[in-house]
OpenMM code with the backbone's topology and positions (N, CA, C; nanometers):
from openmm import Vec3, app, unit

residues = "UNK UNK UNK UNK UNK UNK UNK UNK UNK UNK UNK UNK UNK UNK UNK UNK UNK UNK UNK UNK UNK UNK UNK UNK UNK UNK UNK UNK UNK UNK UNK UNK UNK UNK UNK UNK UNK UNK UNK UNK UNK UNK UNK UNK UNK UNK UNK UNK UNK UNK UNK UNK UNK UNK UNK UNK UNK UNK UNK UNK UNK UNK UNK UNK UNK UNK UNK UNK UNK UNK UNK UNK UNK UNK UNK UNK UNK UNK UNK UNK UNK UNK UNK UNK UNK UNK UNK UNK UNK UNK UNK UNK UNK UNK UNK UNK UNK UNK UNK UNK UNK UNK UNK UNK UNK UNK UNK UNK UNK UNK UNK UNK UNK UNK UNK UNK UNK UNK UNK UNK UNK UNK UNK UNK UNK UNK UNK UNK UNK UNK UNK UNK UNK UNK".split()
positions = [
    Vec3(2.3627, 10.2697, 13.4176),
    Vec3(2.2819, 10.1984, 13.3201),
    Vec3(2.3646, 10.1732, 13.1947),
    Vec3(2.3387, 10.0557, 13.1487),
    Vec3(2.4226, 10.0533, 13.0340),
    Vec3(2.3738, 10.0613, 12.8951),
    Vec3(2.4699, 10.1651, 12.8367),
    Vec3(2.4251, 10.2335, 12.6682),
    Vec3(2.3805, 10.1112, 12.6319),
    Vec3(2.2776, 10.0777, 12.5516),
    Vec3(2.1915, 10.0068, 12.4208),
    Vec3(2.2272, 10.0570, 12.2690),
    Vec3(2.2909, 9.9183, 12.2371),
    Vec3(2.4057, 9.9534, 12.0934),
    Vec3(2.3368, 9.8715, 11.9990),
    Vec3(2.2614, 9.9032, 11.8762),
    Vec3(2.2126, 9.8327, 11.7751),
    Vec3(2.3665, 9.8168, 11.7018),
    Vec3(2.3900, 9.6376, 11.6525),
    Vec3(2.4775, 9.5913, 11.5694),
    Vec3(2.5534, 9.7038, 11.4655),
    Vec3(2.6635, 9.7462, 11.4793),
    Vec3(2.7018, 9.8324, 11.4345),
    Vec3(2.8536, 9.8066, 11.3308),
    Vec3(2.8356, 9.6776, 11.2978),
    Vec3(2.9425, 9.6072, 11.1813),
    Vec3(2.8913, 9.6807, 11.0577),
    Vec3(3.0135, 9.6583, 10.9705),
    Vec3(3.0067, 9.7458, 10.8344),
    Vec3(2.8009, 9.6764, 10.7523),
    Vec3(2.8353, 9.5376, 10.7443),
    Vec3(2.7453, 9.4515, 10.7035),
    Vec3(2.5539, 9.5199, 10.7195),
    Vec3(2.6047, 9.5714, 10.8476),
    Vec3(2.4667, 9.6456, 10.9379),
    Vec3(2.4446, 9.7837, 10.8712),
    Vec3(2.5451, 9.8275, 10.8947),
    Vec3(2.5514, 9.9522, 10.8900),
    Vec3(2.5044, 9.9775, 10.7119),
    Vec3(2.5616, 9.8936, 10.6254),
    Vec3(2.5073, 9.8882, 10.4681),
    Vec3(2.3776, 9.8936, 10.4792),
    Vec3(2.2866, 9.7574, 10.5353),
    Vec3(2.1732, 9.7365, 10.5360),
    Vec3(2.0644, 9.8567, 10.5975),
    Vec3(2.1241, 9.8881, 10.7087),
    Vec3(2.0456, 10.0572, 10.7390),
    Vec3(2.0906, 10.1549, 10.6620),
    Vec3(2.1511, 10.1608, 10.5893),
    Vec3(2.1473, 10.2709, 10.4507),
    Vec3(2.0725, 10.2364, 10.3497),
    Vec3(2.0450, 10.1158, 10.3158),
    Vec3(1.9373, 10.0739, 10.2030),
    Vec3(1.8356, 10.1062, 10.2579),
    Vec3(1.7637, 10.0602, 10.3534),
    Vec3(1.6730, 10.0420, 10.4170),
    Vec3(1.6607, 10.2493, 10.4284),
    Vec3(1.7152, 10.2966, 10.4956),
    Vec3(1.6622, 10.4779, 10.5115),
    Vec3(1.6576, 10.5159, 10.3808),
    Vec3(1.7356, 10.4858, 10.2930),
    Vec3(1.7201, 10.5116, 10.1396),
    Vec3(1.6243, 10.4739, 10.0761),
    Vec3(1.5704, 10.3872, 10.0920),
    Vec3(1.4542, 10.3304, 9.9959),
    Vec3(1.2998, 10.3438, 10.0424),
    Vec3(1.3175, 10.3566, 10.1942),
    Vec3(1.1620, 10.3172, 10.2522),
    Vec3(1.1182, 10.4416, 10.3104),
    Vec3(1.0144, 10.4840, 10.3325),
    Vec3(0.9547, 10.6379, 10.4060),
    Vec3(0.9822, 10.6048, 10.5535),
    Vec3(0.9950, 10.7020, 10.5869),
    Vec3(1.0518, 10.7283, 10.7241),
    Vec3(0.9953, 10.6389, 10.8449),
    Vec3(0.8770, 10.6560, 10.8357),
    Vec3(0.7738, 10.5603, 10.9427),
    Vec3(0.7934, 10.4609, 10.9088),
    Vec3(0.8287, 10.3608, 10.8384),
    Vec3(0.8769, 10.2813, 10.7660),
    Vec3(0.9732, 10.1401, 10.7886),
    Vec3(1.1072, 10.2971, 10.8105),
    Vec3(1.2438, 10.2849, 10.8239),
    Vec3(1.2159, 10.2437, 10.9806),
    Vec3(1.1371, 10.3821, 11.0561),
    Vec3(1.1932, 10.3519, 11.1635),
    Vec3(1.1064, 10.1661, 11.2745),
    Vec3(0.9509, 10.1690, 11.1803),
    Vec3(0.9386, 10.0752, 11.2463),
    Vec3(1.0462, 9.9464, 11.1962),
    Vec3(1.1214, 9.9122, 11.1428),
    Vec3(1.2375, 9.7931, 11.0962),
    Vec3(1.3222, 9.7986, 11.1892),
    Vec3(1.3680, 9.9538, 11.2631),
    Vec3(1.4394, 9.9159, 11.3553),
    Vec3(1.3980, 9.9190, 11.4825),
    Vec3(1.2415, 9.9272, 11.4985),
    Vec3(1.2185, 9.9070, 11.6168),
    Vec3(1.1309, 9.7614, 11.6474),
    Vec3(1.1156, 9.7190, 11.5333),
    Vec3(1.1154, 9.5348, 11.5009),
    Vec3(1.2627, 9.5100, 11.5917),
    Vec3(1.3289, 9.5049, 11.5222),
    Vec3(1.4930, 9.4799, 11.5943),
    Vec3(1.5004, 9.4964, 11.7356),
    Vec3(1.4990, 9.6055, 11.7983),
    Vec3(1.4771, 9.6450, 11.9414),
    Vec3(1.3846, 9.5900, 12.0261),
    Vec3(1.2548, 9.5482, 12.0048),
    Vec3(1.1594, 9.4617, 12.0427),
    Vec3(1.2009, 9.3720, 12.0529),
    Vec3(1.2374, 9.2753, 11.9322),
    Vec3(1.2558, 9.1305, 11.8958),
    Vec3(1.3933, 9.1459, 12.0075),
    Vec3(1.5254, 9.2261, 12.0203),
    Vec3(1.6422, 9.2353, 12.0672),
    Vec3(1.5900, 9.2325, 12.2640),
    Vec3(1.5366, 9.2900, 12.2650),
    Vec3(1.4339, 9.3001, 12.4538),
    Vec3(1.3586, 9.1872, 12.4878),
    Vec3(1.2972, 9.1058, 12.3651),
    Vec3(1.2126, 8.9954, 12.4093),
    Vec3(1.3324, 8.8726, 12.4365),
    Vec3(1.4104, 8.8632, 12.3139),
    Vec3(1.4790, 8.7690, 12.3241),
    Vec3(1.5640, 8.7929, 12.4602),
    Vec3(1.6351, 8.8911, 12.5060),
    Vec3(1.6677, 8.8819, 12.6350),
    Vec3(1.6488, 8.8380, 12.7500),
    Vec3(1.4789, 8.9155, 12.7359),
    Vec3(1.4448, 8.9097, 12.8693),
    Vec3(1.4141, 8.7455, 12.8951),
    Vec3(1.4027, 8.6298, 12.7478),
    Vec3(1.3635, 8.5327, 12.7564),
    Vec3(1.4864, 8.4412, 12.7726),
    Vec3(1.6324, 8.5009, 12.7739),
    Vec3(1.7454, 8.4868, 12.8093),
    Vec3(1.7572, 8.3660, 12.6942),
    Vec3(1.7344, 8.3936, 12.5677),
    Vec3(1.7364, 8.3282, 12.4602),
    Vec3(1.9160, 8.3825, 12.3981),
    Vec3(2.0222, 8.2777, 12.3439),
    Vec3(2.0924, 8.2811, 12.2334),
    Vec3(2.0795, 8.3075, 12.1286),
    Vec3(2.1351, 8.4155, 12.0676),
    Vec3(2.1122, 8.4336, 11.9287),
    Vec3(2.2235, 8.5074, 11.9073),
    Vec3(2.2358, 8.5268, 11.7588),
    Vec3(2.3408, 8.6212, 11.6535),
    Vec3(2.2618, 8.7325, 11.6620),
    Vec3(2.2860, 8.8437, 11.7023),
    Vec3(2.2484, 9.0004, 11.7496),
    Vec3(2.2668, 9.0182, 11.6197),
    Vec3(2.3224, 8.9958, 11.5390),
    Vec3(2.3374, 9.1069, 11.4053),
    Vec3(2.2897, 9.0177, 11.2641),
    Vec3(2.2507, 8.8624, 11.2972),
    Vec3(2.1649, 8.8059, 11.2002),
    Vec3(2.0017, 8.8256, 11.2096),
    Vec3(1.9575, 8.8576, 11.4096),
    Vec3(1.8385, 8.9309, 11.4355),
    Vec3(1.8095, 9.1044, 11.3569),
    Vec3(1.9558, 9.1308, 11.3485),
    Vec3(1.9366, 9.2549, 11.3008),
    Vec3(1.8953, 9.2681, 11.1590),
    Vec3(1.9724, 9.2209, 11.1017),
    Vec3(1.9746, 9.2035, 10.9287),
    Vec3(1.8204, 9.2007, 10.8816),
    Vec3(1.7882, 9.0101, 10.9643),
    Vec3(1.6618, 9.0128, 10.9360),
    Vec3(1.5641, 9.1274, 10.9713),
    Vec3(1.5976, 9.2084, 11.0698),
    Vec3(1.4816, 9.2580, 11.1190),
    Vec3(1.4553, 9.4073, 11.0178),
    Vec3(1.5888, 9.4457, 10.9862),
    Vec3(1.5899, 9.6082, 10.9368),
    Vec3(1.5303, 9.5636, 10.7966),
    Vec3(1.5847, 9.4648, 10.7615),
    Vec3(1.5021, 9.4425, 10.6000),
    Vec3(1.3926, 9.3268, 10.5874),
    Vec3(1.3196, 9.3196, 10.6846),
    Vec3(1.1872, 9.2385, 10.6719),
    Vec3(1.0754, 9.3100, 10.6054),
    Vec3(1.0553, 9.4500, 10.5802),
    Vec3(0.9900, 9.4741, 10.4435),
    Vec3(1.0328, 9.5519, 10.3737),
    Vec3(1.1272, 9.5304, 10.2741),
    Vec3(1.1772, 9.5441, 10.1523),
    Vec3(1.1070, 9.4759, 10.0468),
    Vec3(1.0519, 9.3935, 10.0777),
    Vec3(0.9534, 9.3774, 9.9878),
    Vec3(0.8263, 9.4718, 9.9236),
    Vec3(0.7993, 9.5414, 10.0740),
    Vec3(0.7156, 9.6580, 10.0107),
    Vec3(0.7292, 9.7618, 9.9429),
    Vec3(0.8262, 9.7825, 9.9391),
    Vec3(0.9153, 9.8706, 9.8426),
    Vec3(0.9468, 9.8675, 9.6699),
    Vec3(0.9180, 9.9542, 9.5851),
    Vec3(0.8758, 9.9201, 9.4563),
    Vec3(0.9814, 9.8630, 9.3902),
    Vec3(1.0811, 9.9077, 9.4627),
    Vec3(1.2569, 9.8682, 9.3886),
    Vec3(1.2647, 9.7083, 9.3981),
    Vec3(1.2026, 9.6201, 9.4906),
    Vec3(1.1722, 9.5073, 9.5245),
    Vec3(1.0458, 9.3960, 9.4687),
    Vec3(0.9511, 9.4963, 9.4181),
    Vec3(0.8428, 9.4518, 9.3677),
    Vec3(0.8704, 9.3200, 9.3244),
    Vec3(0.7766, 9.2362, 9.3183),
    Vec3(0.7931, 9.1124, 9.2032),
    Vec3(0.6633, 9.0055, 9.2461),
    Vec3(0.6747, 8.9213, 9.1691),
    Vec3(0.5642, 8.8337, 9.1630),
    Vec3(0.5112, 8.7140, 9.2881),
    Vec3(0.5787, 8.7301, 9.3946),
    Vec3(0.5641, 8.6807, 9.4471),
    Vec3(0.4820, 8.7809, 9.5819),
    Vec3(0.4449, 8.6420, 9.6949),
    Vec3(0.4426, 8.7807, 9.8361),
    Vec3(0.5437, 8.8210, 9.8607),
    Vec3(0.5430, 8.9782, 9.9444),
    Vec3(0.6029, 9.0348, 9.9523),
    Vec3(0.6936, 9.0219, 10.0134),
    Vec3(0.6299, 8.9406, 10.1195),
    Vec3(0.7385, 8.8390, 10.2625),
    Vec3(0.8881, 8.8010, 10.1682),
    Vec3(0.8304, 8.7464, 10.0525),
    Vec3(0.9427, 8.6368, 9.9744),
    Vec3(1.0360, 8.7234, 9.8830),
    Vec3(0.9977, 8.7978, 9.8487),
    Vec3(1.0224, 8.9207, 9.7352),
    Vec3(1.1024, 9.0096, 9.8182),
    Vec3(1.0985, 9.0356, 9.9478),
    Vec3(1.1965, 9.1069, 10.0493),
    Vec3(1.3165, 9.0033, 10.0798),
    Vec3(1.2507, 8.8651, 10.1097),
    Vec3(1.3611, 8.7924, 10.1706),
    Vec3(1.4746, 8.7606, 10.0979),
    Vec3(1.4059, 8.7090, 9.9322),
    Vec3(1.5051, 8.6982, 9.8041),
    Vec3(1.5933, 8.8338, 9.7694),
    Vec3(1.5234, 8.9599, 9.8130),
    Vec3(1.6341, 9.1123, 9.8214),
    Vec3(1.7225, 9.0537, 9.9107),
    Vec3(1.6870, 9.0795, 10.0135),
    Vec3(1.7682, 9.0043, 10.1573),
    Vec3(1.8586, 8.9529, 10.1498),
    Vec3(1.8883, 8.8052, 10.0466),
    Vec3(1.9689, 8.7144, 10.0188),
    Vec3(2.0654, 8.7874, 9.9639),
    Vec3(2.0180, 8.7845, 9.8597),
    Vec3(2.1276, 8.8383, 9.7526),
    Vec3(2.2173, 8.9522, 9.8195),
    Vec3(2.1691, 9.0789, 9.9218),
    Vec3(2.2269, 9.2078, 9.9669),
    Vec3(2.3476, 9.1503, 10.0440),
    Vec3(2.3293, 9.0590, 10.1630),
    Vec3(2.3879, 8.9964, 10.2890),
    Vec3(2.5083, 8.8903, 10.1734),
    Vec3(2.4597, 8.8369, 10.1003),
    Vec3(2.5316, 8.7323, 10.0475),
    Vec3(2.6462, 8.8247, 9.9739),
    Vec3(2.6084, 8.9396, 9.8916),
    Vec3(2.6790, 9.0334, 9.8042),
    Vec3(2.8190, 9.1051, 9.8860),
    Vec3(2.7302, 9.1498, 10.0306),
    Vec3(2.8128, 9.1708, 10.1419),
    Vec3(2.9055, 9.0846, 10.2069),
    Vec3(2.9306, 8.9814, 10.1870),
    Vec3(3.0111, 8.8895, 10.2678),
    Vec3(2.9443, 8.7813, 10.3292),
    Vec3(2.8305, 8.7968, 10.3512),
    Vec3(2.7607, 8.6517, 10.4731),
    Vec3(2.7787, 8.5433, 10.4333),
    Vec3(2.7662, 8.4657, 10.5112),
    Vec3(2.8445, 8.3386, 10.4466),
    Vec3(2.6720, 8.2443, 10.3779),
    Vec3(2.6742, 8.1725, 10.3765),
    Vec3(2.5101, 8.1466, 10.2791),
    Vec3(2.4371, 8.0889, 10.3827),
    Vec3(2.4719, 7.9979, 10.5063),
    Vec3(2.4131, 8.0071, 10.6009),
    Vec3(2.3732, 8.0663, 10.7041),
    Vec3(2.4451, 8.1528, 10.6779),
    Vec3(2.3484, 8.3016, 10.8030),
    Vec3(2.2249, 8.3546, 10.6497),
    Vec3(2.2740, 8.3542, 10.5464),
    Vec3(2.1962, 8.4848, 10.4656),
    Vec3(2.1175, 8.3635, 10.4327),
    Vec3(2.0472, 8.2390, 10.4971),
    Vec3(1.9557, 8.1239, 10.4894),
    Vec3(1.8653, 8.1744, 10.5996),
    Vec3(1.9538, 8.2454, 10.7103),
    Vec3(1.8824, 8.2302, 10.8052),
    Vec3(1.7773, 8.3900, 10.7989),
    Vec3(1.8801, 8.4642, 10.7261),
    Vec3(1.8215, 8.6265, 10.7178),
    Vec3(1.6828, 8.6066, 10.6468),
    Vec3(1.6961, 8.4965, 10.4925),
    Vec3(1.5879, 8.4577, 10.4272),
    Vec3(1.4586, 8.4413, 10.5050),
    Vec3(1.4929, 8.3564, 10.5961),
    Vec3(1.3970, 8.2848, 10.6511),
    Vec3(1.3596, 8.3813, 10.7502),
    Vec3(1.4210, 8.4531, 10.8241),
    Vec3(1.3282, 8.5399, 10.9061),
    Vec3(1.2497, 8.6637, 10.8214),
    Vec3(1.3149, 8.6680, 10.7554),
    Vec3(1.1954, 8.7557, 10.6461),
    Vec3(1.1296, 8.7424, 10.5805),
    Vec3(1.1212, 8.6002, 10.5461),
    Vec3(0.9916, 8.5276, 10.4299),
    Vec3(0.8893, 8.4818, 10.5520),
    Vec3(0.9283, 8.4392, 10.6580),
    Vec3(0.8312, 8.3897, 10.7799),
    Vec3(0.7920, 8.4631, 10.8452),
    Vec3(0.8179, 8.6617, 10.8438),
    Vec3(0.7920, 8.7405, 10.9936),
    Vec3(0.6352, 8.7656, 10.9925),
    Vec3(0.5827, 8.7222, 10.9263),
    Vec3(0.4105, 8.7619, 10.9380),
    Vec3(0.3109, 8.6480, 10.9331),
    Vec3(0.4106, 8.5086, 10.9690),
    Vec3(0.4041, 8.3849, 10.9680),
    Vec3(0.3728, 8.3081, 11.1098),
    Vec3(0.1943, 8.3763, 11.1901),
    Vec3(0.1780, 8.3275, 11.2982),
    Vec3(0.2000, 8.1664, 11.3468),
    Vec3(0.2955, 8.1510, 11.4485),
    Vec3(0.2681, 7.9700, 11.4472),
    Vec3(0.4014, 7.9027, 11.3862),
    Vec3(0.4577, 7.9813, 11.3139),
    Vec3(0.5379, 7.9234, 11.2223),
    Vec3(0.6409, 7.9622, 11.2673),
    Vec3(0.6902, 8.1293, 11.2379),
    Vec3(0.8103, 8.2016, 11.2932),
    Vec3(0.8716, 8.1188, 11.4080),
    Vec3(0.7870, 8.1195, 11.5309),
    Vec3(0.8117, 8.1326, 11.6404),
    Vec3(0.8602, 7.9709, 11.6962),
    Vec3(0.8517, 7.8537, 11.6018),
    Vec3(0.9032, 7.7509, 11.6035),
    Vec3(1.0454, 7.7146, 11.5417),
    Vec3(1.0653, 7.8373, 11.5338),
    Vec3(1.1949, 7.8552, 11.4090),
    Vec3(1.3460, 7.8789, 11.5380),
    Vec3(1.4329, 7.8765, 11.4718),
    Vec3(1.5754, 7.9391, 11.5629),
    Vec3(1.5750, 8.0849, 11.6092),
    Vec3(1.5707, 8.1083, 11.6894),
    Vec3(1.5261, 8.2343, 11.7972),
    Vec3(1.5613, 8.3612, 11.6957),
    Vec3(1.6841, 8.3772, 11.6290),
    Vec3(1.6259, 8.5255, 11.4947),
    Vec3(1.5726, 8.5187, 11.4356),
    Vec3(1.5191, 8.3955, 11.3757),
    Vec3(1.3759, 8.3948, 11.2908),
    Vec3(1.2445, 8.4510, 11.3809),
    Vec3(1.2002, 8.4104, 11.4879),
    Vec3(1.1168, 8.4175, 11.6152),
    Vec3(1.1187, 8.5536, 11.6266),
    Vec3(1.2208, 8.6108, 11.6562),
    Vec3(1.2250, 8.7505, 11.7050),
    Vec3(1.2127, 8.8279, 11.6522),
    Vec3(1.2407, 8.8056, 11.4747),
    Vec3(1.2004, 8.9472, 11.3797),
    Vec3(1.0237, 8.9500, 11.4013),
    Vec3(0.9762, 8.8212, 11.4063),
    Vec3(0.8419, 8.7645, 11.4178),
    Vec3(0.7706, 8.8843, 11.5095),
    Vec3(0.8772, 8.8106, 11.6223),
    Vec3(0.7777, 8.8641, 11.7987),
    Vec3(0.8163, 9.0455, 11.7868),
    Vec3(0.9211, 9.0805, 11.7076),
    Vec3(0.9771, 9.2672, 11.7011),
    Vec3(0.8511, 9.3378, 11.6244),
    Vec3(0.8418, 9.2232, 11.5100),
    Vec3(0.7095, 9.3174, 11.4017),
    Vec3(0.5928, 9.3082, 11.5069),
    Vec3(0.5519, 9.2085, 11.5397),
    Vec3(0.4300, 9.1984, 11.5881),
    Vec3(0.4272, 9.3080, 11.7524),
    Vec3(0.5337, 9.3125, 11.7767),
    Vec3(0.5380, 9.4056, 11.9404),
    Vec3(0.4923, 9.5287, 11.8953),
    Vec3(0.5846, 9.5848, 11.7514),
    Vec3(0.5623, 9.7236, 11.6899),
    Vec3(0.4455, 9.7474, 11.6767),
    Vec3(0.3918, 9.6558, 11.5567),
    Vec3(0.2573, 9.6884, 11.5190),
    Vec3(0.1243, 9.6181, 11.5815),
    Vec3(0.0888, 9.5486, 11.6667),
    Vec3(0.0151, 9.5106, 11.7446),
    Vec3(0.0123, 9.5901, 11.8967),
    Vec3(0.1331, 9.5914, 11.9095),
    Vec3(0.1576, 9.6190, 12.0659),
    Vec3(0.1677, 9.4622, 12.1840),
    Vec3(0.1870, 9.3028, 12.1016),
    Vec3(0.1641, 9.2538, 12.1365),
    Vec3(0.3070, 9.2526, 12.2503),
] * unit.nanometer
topology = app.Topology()
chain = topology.addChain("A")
for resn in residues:
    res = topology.addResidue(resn, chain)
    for name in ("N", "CA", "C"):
        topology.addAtom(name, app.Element.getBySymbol(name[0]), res)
């Protein structure tokens, strides 16, 4: 059987240290099991994607809920604008950290996500597998 490796570039590896640092545990761990969901659906649907722009989006799709993030907007947007700036600060080039935006301002975005480029879709279809069971 073959080992199952969550994205493990420096870029990743930052973003799951913010993310265990900032958020309560149950938290933390449903972000990365958004990822793992969204990472199994897209497979099994033998969909293309950037494994580690699914990731990004997925580990920090609520950072918004988080007080360090707070701000005036929804929270969706207020995580995704963290999002930007973290990935962009890190190296991403501005069109992947467009795309990180967008799967995290859209993941609670029925109808919408899922018309999007398959890591937008999948942080979508990861949250909703977690917390629905869909």
């Amino acid at each position: 059987m073959e080992k199952y490796m969550i994205p493990d570039s420096e870029i990743c590896k930052k973003a799951t240290q913010l993310v265990a640092e900032i958020s309560p545990t149950f938290l933390c761990n449903h972000c990365i099991r958004t990822f793992l969901f969204g990472d199994l659906l897209g497979k099994r649907d033998g969909l293309k994607y950037d494994r580690e722009l699914l990731y990004l989006g997925a580990v920090m799709h609520d950072l918004g809920l988080m007080e360090r993030f707070d701000g005036e907007q929804r929270f969706e947007v207020n995580g995704a604008d963290a999002a930007r700036a973290f990935v962009l600060a890190n190296g991403l080039p501005n069109e992947k950290a467009e795309v990180v935006w967008d799967a995290i301002a859209l993941h609670t975005s029925l109808g919408i996500a899922s018309r999007k480029q398959p890591e937008i879709a999948l942080v979508h279809l990861g949250a909703s597998a977690d917390v629905l069971g869909m």
